[in-house]
Short mmCIF file of the C-alpha atoms (twelve columns), coordinates in Angstrom:
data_MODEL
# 
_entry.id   MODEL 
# 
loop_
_atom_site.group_PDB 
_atom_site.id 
_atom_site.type_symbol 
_atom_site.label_atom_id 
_atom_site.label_alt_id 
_atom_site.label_comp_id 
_atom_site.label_asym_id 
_atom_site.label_seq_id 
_atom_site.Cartn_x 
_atom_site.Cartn_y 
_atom_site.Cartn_z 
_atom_site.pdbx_PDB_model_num 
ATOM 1   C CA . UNK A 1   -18.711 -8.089 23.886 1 
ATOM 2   C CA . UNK A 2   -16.305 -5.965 26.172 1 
ATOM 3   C CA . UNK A 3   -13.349 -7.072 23.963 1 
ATOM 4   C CA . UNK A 4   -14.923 -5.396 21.301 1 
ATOM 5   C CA . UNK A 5   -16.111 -2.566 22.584 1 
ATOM 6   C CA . UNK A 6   -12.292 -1.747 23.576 1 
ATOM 7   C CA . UNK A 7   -11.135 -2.671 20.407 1 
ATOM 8   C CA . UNK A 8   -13.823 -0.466 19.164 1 
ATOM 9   C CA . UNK A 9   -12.563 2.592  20.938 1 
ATOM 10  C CA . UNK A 10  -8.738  1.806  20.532 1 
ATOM 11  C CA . UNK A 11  -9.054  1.921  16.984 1 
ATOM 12  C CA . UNK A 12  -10.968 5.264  17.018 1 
ATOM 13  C CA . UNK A 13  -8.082  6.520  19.409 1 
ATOM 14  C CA . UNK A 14  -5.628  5.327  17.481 1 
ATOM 15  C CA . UNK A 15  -7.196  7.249  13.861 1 
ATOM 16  C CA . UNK A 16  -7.369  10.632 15.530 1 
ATOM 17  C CA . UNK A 17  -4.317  11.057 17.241 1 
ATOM 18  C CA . UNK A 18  -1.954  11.749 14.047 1 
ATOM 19  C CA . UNK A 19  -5.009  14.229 12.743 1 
ATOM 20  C CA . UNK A 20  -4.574  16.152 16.398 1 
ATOM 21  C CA . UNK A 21  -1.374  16.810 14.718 1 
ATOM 22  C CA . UNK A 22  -2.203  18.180 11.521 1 
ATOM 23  C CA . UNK A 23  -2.530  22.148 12.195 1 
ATOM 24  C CA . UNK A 24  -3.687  25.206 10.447 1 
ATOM 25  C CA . UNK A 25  -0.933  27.649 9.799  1 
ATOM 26  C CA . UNK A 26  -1.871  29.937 12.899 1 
ATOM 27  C CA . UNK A 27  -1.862  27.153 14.769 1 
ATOM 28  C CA . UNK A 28  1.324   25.708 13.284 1 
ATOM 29  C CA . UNK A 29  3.069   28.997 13.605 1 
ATOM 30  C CA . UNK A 30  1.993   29.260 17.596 1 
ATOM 31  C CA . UNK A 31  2.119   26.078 18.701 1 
ATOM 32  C CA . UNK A 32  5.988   25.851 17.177 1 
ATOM 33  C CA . UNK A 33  6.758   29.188 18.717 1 
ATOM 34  C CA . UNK A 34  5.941   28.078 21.965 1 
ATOM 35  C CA . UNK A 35  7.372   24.611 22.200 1 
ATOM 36  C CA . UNK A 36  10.888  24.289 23.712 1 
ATOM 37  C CA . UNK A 37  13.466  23.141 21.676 1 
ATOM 38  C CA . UNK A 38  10.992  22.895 18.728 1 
ATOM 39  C CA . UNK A 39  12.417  21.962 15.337 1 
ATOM 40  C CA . UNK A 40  10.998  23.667 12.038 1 
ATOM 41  C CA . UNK A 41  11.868  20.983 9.478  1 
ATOM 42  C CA . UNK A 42  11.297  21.639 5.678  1 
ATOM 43  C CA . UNK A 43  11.414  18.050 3.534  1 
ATOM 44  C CA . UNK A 44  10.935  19.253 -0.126 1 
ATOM 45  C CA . UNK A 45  13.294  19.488 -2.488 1 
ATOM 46  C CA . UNK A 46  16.471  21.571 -2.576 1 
ATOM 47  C CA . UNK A 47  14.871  23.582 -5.582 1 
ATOM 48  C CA . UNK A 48  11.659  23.903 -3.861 1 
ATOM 49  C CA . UNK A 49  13.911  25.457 -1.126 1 
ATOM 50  C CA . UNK A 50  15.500  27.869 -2.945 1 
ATOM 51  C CA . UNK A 51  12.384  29.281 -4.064 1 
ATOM 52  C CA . UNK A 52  11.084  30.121 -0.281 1 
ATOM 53  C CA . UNK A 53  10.723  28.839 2.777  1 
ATOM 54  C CA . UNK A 54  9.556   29.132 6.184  1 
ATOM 55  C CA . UNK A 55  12.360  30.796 8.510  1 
ATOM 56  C CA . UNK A 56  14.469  28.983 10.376 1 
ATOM 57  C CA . UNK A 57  13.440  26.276 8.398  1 
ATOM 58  C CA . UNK A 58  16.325  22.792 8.282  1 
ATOM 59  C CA . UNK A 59  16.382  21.090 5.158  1 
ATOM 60  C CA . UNK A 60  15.952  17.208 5.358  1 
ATOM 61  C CA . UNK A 61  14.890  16.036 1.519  1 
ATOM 62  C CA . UNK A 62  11.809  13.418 1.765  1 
ATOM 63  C CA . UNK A 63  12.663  10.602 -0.437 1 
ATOM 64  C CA . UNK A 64  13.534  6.912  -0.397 1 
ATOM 65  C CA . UNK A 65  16.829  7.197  1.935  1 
ATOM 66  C CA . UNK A 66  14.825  9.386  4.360  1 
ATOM 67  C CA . UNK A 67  14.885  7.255  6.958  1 
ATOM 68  C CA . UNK A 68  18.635  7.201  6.780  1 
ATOM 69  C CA . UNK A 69  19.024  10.635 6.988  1 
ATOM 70  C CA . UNK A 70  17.295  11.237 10.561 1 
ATOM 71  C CA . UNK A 71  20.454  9.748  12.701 1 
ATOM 72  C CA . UNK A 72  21.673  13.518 13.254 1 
ATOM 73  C CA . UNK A 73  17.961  15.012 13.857 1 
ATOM 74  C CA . UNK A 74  18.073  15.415 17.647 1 
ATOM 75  C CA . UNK A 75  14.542  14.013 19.696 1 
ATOM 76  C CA . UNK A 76  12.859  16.820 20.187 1 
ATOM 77  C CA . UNK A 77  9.722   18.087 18.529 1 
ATOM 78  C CA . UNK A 78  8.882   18.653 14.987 1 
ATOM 79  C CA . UNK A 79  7.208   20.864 12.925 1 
ATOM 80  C CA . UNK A 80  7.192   19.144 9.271  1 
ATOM 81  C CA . UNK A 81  5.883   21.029 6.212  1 
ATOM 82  C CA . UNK A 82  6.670   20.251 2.307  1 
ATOM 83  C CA . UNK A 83  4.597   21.811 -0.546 1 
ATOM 84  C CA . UNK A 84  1.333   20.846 -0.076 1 
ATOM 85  C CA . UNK A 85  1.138   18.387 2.689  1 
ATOM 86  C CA . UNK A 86  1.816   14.767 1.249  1 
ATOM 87  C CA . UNK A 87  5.457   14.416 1.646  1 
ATOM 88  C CA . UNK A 88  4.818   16.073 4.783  1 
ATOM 89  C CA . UNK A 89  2.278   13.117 6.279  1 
ATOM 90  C CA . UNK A 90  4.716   10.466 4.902  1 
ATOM 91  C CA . UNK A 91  7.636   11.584 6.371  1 
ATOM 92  C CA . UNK A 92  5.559   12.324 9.816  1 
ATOM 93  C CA . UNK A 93  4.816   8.938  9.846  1 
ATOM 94  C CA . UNK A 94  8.322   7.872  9.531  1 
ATOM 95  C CA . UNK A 95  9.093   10.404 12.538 1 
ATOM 96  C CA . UNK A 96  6.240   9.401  14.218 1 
ATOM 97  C CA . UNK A 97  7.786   5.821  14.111 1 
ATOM 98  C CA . UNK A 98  11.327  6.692  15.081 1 
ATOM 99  C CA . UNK A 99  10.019  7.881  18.407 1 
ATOM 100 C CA . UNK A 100 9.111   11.813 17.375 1 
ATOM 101 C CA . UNK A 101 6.797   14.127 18.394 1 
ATOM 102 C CA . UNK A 102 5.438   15.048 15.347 1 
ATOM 103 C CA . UNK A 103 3.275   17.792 14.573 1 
ATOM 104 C CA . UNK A 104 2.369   18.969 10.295 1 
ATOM 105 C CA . UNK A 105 1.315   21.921 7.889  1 
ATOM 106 C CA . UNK A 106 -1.798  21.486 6.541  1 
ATOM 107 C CA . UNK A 107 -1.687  22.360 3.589  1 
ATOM 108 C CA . UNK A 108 1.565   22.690 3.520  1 
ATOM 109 C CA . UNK A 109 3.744   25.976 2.389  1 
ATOM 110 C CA . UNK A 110 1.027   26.311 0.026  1 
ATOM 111 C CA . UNK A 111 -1.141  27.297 2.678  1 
ATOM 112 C CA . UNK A 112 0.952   28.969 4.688  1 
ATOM 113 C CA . UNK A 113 1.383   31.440 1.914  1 
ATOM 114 C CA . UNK A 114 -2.352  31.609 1.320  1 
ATOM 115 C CA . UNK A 115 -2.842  32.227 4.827  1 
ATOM 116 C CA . UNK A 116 -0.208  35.548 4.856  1 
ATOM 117 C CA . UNK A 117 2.477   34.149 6.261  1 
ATOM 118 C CA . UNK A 118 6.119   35.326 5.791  1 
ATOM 119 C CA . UNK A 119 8.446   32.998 3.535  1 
ATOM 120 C CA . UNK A 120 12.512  33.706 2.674  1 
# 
């Protein structure tokens, strides 16, 4: 019965602790701004790109070689956004599994822009 009941709450644990991560864009916006050594990392396309994005924004395309591309992405935290949040939560999960601190746009830049924030 005890075995359970930990396995029980482990498993609850472990389901929220990515969501902790998912932020609202005021939230996104603060919480990077205050976090040392914070990286703002933008993984749509390079057309998606060129049509706006968040400042100070690095480029890293989400797509099958992903993974492959992270070996120059120093270990400190992230703050991942795409268009709307699904290639976002993908590649978090990569980052999440290469040892990142990981934090996401909900909504993506989609709802960044709803909410009034600034894009370049």
């Amino acid at each position: 019965m005890k075995k359970l009941l930990w396995i029980a709450i482990l498993a609850v644990a472990c389901s929220k602790a990515p969501s902790e991560k998912v932020l609202a864009p005021a939230a996104f916006e603060s919480n990077y701004k205050s976090t040392p050594n914070a990286i703002l990392l933008d993984v749509r396309t390079e057309e998606e790109v060129a049509n706006g994005k968040i400042s100070e924004a690095k480029n890293i395309v989400y797509d099958d070689a992903f993974a492959t591309k992270l070996d120059s992405l120093p270990k400190q935290p992230l703050f991942v956004y795409c268009g709307s949040g699904i290639r976002s939560a993908k590649a978090a999960a990569i980052l999440r599994e290469k040892g990142y601190e990981v934090f996401e746009l909900e909504g993506g830049i989609k709802n960044w822009k709803a909410a009034g924030k600034p894009v370049n």
